[in-house]
PLY file of the C-alpha trace (Angstrom):
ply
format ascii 1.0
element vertex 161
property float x
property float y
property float z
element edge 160
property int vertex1
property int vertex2
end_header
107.79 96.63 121.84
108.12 96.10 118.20
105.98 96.86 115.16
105.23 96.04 111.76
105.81 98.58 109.33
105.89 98.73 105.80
107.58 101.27 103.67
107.09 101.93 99.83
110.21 102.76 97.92
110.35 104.31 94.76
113.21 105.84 92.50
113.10 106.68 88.76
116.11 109.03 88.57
120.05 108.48 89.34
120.31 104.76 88.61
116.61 104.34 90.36
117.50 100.07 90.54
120.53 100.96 93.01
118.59 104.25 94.57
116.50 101.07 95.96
119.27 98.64 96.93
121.45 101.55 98.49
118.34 102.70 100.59
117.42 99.26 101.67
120.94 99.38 102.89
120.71 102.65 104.74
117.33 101.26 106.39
118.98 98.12 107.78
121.36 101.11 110.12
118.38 102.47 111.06
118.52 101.76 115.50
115.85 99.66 116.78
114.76 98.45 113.78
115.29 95.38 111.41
114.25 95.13 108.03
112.22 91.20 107.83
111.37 91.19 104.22
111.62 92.77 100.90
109.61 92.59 98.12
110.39 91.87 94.56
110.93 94.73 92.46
108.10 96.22 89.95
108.59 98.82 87.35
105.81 101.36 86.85
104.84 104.01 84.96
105.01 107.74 86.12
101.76 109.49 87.99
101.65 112.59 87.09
103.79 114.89 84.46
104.44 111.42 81.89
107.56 113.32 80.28
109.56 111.54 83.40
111.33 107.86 83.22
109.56 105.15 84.42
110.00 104.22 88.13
111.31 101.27 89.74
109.30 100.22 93.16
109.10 97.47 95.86
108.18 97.44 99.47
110.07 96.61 102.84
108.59 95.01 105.83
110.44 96.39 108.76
110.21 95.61 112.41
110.69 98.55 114.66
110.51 99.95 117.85
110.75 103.50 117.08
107.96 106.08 117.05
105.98 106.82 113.77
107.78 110.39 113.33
110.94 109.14 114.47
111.11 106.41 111.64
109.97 108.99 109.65
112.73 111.15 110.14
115.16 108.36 109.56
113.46 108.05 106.48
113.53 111.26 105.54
117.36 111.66 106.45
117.74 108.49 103.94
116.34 110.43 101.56
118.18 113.12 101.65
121.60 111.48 101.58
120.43 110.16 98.30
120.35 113.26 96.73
116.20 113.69 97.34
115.67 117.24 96.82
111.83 118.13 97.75
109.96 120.68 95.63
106.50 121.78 95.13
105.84 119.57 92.36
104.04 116.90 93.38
104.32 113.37 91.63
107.66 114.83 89.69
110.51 112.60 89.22
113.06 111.93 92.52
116.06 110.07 93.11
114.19 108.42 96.00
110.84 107.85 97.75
110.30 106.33 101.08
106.89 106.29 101.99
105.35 105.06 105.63
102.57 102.67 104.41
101.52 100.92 107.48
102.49 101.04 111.15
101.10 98.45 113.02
97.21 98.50 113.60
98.00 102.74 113.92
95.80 105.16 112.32
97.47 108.80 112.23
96.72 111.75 111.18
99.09 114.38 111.60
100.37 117.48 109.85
104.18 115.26 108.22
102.23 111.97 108.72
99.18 110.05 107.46
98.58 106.37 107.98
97.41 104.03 106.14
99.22 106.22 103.80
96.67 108.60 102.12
96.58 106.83 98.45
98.14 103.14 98.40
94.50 102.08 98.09
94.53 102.72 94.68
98.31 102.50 93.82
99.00 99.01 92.14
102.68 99.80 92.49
101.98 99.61 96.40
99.70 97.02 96.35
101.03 94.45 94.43
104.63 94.40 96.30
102.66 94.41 99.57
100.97 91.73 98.26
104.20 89.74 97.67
105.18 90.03 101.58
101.62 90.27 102.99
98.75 88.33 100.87
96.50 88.05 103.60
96.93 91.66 105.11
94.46 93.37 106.56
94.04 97.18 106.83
93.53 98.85 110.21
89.85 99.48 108.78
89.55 96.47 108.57
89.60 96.32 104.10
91.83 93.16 103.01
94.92 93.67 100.71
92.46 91.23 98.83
89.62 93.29 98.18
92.49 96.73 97.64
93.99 94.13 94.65
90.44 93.68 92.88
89.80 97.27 92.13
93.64 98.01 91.54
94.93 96.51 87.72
98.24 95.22 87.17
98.34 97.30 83.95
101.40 99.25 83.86
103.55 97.16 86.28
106.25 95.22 85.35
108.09 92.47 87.43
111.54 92.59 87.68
113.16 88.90 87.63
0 1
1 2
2 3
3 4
4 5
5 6
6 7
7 8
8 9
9 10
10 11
11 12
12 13
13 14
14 15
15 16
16 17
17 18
18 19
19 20
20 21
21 22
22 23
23 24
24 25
25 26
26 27
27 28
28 29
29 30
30 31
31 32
32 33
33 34
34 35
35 36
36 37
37 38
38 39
39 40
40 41
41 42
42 43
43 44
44 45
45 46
46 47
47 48
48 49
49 50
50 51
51 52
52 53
53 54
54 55
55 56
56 57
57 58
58 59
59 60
60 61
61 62
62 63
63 64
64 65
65 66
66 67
67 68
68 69
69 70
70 71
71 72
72 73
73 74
74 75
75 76
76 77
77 78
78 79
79 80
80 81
81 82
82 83
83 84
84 85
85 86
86 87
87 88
88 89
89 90
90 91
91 92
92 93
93 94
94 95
95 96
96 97
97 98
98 99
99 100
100 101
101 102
102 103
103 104
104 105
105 106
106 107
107 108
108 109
109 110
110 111
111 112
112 113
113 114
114 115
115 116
116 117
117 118
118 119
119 120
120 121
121 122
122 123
123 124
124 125
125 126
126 127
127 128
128 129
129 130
130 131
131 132
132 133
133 134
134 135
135 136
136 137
137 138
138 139
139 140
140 141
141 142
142 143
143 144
144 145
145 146
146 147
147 148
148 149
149 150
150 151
151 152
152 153
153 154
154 155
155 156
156 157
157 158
158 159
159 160
């Protein structure tokens, strides 16, 4: 049986606009899943350390049939092939980010996987791409995408055409 994921992608160094396009590529050979929708892409400005480039973000709705950690290790493989090194910084720049937002109606928390994913409450560069593919979305606690939107500013998010 299939689910509804959606993934947060994020990129601001090697060419971060084709870090995106490459790994929305790479998702699409991902087996037993399809990729049903992608959102526009948003520029944003850096959390954390602010001496890094700006990022470029969207979000994919996929439909799979793989496990949470599986898809998450496809992910993480993705990642890697893009040149994704991980260090201890957190928030520091990377070539590429592929984040599990949603899965489903699922709530996990386990040690390499929490969902709803920990901090897109707050993250306008998640929310407003979800937004795009999902406007009336509703979290598995039951909060609308709606409600997430009206506490989140679009203030330092910029719409690519």
């Amino acid at each position: 049986m299939s689910e509804r994921v959606y993934i947060g992608l994020g990129s601001n160094l090697s060419e971060p606009l084709r870090q995106l396009q490459s790994a929305i590529e790479a998702i699409r050979e991902i087996p037993a899943t399809q990729v049903a929708a992608v959102s526009p892409f948003y520029i944003s400005d850096p959390l954390g350390p602010a001496d890094q480039p700006r990022y470029v973000n969207a979000v994919a709705a996929l439909d799979t049939e793989l496990a949470p950690l599986a898809l998450l290790d496809a992910l993480q493989a993705i990642e890697l092939e893009q040149g994704r090194v991980r260090k201890d910084e957190r928030w520091g720049p990377r070539t590429l980010d592929l984040d599990i937002l949603l899965f489903g109606e699922r709530q996990l928390d386990e040690p390499r996987l929490t969902v709803p994913h920990y901090h897109m409450h707050a993250r306008a560069f998640v929310l407003y791409p979800l937004a795009d593919l999902a406007p009336e979305l509703r979290l598995p606690d039951g909060r609308s995408l709606s409600e997430l939107l009206a506490d989140c500013p679009f203030q330092g998010l910029e719409r690519l055409s």
